[in-house]
Each structure stands twice: as structure tokens, then as C-alpha cells.
Backbone as CSV, one residue per row, in Angstrom:
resi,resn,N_x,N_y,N_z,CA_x,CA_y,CA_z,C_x,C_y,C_z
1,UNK,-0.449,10.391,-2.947,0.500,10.334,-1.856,1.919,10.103,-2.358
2,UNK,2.092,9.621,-3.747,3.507,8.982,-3.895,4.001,10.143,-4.049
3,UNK,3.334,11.379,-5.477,3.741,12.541,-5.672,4.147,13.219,-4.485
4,UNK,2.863,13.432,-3.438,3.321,14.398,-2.244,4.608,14.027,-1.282
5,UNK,4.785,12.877,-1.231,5.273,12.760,0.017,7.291,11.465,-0.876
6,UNK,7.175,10.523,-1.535,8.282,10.090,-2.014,9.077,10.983,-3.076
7,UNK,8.879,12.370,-3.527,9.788,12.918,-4.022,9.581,12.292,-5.836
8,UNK,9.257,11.751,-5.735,9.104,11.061,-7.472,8.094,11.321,-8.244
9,UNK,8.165,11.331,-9.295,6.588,12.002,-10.312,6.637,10.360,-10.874
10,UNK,6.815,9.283,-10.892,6.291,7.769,-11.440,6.543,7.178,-10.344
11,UNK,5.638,5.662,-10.796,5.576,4.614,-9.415,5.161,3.704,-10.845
12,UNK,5.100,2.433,-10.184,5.005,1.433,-10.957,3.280,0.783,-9.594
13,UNK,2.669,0.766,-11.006,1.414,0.184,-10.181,0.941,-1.024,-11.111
14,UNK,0.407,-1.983,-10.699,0.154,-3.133,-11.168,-1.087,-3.701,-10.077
15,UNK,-2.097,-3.785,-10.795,-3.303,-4.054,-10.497,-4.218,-5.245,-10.971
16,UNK,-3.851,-6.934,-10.631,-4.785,-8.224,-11.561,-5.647,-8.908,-10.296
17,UNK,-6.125,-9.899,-10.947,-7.041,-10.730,-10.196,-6.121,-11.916,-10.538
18,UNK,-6.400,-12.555,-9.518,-5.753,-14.261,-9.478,-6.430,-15.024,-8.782
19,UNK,-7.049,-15.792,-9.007,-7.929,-16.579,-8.981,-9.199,-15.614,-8.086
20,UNK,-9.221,-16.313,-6.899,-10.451,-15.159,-6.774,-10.121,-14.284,-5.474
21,UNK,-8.853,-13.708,-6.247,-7.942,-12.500,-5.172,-7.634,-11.467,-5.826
22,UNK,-7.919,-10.193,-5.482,-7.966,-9.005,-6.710,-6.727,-8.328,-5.715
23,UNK,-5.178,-8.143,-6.271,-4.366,-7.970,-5.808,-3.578,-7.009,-6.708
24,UNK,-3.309,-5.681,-5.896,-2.174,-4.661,-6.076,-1.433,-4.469,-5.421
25,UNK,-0.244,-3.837,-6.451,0.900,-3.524,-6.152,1.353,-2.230,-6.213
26,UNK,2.242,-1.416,-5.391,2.137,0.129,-6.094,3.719,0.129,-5.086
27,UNK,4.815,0.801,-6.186,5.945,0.503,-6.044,6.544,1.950,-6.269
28,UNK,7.428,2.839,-5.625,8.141,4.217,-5.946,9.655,3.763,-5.015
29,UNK,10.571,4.644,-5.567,11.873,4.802,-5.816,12.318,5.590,-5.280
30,UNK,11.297,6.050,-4.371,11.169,7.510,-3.480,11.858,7.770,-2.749
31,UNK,11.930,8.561,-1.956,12.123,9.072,-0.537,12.249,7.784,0.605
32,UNK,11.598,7.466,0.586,10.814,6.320,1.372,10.984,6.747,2.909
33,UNK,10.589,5.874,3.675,10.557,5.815,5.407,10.778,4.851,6.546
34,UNK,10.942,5.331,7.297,11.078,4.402,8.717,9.712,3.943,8.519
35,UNK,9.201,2.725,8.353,7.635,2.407,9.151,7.536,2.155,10.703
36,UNK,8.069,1.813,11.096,8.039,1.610,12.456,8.264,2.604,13.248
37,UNK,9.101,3.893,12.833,8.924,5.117,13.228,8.140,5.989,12.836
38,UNK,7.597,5.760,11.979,6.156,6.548,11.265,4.568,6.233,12.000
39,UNK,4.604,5.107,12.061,3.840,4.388,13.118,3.971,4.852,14.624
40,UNK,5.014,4.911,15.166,5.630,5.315,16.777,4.840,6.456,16.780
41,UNK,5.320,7.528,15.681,5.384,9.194,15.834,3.993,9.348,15.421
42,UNK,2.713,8.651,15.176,1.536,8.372,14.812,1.140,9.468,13.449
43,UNK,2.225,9.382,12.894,2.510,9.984,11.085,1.668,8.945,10.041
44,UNK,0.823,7.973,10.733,0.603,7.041,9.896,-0.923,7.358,9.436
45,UNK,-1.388,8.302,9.280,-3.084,8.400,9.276,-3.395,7.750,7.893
46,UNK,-2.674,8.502,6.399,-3.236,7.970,5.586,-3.185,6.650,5.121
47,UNK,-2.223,6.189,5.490,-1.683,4.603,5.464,-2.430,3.396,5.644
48,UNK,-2.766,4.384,7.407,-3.816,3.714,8.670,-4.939,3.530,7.324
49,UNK,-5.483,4.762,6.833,-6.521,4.719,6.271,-7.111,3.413,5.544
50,UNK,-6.129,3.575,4.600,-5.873,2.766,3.463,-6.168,0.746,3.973
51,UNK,-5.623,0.821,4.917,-5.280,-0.259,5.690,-6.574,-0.737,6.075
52,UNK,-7.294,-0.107,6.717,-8.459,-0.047,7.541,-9.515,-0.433,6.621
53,UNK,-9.364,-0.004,5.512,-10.196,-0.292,4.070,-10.150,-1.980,3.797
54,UNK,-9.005,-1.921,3.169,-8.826,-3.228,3.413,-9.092,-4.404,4.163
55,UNK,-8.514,-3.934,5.379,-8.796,-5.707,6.116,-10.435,-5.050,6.450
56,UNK,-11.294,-4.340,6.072,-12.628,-4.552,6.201,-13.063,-5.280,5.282
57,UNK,-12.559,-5.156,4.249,-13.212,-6.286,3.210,-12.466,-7.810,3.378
58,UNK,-11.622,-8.206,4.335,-11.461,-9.241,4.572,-9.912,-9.421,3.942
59,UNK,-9.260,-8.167,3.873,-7.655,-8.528,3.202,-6.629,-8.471,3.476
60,UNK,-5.922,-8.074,2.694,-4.341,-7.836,3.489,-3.449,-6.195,3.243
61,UNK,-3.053,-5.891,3.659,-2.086,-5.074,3.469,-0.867,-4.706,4.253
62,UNK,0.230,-4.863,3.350,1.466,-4.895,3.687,2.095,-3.557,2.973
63,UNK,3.437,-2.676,3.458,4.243,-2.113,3.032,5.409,-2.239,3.733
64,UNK,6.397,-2.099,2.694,8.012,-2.012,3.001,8.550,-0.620,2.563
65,UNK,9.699,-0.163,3.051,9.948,0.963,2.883,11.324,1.251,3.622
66,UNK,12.301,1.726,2.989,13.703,2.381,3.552,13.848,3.380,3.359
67,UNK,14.208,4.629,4.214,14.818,5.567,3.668,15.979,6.005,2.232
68,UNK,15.490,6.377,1.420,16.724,6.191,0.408,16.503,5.276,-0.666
69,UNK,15.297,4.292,-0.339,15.496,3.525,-1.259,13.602,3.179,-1.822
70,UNK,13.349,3.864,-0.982,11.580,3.674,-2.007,11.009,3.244,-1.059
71,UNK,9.422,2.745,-1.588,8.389,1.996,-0.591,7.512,1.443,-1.620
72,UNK,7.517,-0.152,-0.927,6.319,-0.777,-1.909,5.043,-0.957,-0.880
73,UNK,4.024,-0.944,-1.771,2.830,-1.480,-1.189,2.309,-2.872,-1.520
74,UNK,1.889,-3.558,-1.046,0.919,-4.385,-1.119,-0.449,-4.871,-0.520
75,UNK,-0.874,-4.819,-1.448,-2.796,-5.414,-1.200,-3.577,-6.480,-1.440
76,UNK,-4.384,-7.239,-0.780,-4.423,-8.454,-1.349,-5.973,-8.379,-0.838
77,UNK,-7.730,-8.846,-1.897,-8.541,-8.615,-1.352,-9.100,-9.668,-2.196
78,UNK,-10.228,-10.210,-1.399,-10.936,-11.542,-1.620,-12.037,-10.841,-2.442
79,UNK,-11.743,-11.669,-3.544,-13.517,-11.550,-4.163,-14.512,-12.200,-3.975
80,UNK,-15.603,-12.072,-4.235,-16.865,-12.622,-3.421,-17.686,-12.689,-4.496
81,UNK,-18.497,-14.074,-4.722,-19.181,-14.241,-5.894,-20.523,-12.451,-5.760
82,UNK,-20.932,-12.451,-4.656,-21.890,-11.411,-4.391,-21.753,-10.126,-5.004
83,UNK,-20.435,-9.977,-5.220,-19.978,-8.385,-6.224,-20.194,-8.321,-7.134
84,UNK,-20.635,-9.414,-7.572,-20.993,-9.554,-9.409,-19.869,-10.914,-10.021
């Protein structure tokens, strides 16, 4: 999605565990967007997607984003002794 849609061929992704929270980051310089108008104009499917993933496993997800100036993501997901 960063390729297709922010205009940029790199992003900065950063992917650790902290304590027992397995948390990414995925950052471009892009294009970026209105979220709140992306959301309105219901442009949000893959996002939605992404999102939907998440807080099923019990987490978080956040993004920021300006026109002009990029979009970060953030993810934040509980580990569970049961996964291994």
C-alpha cells in the first residue's frame, strides 16, 4: 500500500516486542491524507481491514497522516503465553 498509494518506493518499518506487546511501526514521507476525510468518503477499506485484524486480537491501531507530509502507522498487539 505505501508503494501504491504514498508516492514513495521506502518507508521506515520497525517491528519489536516489549514486554509482552509485539508492536509496529511503519512510517512513509508520502503523499499522505485527510483521515477523517478518507473515512467520511468510505476510501478506508484497506485500512478498515488492517484495523479490524487487530483489535480482534485484542489491540490497537492508530494512524496519523497529512497531506504533504507522510503517514505513520501504529500497532500495538498483546501476546499471549498460548502462542507459544
Amino acid at each position: 500500500n505505501i508503494a501504491r498509494y504514498s508516492g514513495v518506493y521506502q518507508a521506515f518499518i520497525k517491528v519489536y516486542v516489549d514486554g509482552d506487546t509485539l508492536l509496529l511501526w511503519v512510517e512513509d514521507r508520502g503523499a499522505g491524507f485527510d483521515v477523517d476525510k478518507v473515512i467520511a468518503l468510505g476510501q478506508y477499506s484497506g485500512l478498515a481491514g488492517i484495523r479490524e485484524r487487530v483489535t480482534s486480537l485484542g489491540g490497537v491501531f492508530r494512524i496519523e497522516s497529512r497531506p504533504g507530509v507522510g503517514t505513520d502507522v501504529a500497532v500495538e498487539i498483546p501476546l499471549h503465553s498460548e502462542w507459544g
